[in-house]
C-alpha positions, 0 to 999 in steps of 0.5 A: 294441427289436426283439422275439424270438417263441420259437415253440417246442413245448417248453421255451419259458421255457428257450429265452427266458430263454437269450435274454435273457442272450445278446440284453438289448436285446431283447424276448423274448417266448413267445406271440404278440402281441396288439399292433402291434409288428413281431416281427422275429425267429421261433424257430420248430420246429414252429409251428403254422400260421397262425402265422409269416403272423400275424406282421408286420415278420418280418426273419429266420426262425430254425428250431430244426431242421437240417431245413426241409421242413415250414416251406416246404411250409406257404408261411408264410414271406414271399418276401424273408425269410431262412430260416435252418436250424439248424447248431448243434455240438451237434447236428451232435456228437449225429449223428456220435455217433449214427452212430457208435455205430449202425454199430459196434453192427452192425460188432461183432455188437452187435445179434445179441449182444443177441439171443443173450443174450436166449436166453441163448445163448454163440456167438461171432460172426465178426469183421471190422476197420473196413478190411474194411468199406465205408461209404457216407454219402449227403449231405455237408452239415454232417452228413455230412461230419463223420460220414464223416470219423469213420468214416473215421478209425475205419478203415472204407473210406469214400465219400460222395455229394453232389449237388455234389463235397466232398474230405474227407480219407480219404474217396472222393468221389461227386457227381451223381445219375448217380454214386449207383449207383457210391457205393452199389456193394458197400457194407456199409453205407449211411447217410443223412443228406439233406434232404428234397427233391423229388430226394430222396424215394423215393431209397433203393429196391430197385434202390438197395438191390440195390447194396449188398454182400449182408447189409449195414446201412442207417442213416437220420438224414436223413429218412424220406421218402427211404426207400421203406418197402415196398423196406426191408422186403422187402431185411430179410426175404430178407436182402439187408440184415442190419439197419436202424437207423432215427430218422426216419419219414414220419409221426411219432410212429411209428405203432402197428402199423408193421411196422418196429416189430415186425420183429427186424432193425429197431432204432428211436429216435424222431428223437433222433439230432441234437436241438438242444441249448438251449444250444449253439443259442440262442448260433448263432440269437443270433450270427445276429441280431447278424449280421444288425442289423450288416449282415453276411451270413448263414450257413446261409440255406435255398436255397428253390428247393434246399429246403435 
């Protein structure tokens, strides 16, 4: 009987007992052992380190998250071991979703009604349709793909910009660094949704930000690291960008004080744009384990040397 560790910060007996029902034949257990059973399998968020290197007779590690930076800086996770990301439809539903509703706000004056009525102003704003905008997604993994194919469909002119060329249809394709400045080029809006990696970080700077067509919105769901914060703020305070709507920091929780806390043209959620959702996402990790005991490859393994 091979044993599960749900390594889990919240809600562990929720996660184990999802397992049970979808694994009977294995031995789910929510604190680490004390004996000398071989732990096969990890579910691991944010574990607390020294963990997963406690851990013998590990044949897959399973990260609740779609995000896997903080497991390889920590250098726990055996060489020979697959690292499996999460790719769950739920998660992937609540980005698009949250994209979404992020780029809308901003396209129909949300934001600034919101403002108004605050003043208990009635001022009608300028309007433009969705084919007057140009939205740029930068990252077109199981995320960004299926963000800008909504946005898209929704009617913006949509690009996306990947390290490596994707066809979607209705969206017009950027690969390679060398082809960044031409994704971002007089766009209105500017998502992320990257991993976070050494080509990643500090992507998002001012020479980036300064090609974006004047007033425009950044979106952040990727990760905070690929923003240089000092450049955003200074682009929201001359106006180059109009709005920032941000879920992900370098340091979370978001620190008491941030300027992007108290800045009016930064609207701020704390990291829920794509939560994994119980699940939805105890049925992917469940499949990938009948994958690997049959044999068979497995989806989503992190490339180590990519970081993603």
């Amino acid at each position: 009987m091979r044993r599960i560790l749900i390594a889990v910060r919240n809600n562990r007996e929720v996660f184990a007992d999802l397992f049970r029902a979808e694994l009977p034949g294995h031995d789910v257990v929510t604190t680490e052992p004390d004996d000398e059973t071989p732990t096969a399998y990890a579910v691991v968020g944010l574990p607390p380190p020294g963990l997963l290197a406690s851990l013998h007779g590990l044949e897959v590690v399973l990260s609740l998250n779609a995000g896997v930076e903080y497991l390889l800086a920590s250098g726990e996770v055996p060489d020979g071991v697959p690292l499996v990301r999460m790719v769950d439809p739920g998660l992937v539903a609540g980005m698009v979703e949250w994209v979404a509703a992020r780029v809308l706000a901003w396209h129909r004056n949300l934001f600034d009604y919101a403002a108004l009525q605050s003043e208990a102003r009635w001022k009608p704003l300028p309007e433009k349709l969705a084919g007057e905008r140009t939205v740029t997604v930068l990252g077109a993994g199981e995320l960004g793909r299926p963000a800008a194919a909504l946005l898209a469909t929704i009617g913006f002119r949509t690009r996306i910009w990947s390290r490596e060329p994707r066809e979607i249809p209705g969206v017009t394709g950027f690969a390679g660094r060398d082809r960044l400045a031409a994704a971002v080029e007089g766009a209105d809006v500017l998502v992320n949704l990257l991993p976070s990696t050494a080509a990643t970080t500090d992507l998002i700077d001012q020479a980036l930000l300064d090609r974006m067509a004047p007033g425009g919105l950044l979106v952040n769901g990727g990760r905070g690291a690929t923003l240089v914060d000092r450049d955003v703020l200074a682009a929201l305070d001359d106006g180059r960008l109009s709005a920032a709507a941000l879920d992900v920091f370098r340091a979370e929780p978001l620190a008491d004080g941030d300027p992007y806390w108290g800045h009016p043209r930064v609207f701020v959620t704390p990291h829920v744009a794509a939560i994994s959702h119980a699940r939805t996402s105890v049925a992917v990790m469940a499949d990938t384990i009948r994958r690997h005991e049959r044999g068979d490859p497995l989806l989503h393994v992190v490339d180590r040397a990519r970081g993603y």
